[in-house]
N, C-alpha and C positions, 0 to 999 in steps of 0.2 A: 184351420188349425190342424197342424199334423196329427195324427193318429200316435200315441205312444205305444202301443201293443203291436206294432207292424214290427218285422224285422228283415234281416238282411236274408240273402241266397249266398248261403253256406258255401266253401269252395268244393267240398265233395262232388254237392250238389252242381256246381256251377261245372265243373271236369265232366263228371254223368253227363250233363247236357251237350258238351261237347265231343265226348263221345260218341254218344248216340249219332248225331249228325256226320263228325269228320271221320269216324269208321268207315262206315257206307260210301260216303262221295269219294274218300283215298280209292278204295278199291273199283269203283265204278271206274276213274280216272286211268287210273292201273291198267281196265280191263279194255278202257277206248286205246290208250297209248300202245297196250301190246296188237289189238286188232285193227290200228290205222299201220302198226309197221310192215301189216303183210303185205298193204298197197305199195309200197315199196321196195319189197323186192323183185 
């Protein structure tokens, strides 16, 4: 029987979470693509 006191992941919340995660890895990304360009010049 489902629990009726549960509730949902608010979208604030659900944004925060992605934040936290896609912040970081953009910029990691960001930091590979600029320092794999200098193998090529």
């Amino acid at each position: 029987m489902a629990n009726e006191n549960q509730q949902g992941t608010k979208t604030w919340q659900l944004a925060l979470a992605w934040a936290w995660v896609g912040i970081p890895l953009t910029l990691g990304v960001i930091q590979t693509l600029i320092n794999s360009m200098k193998l090529f010049q």
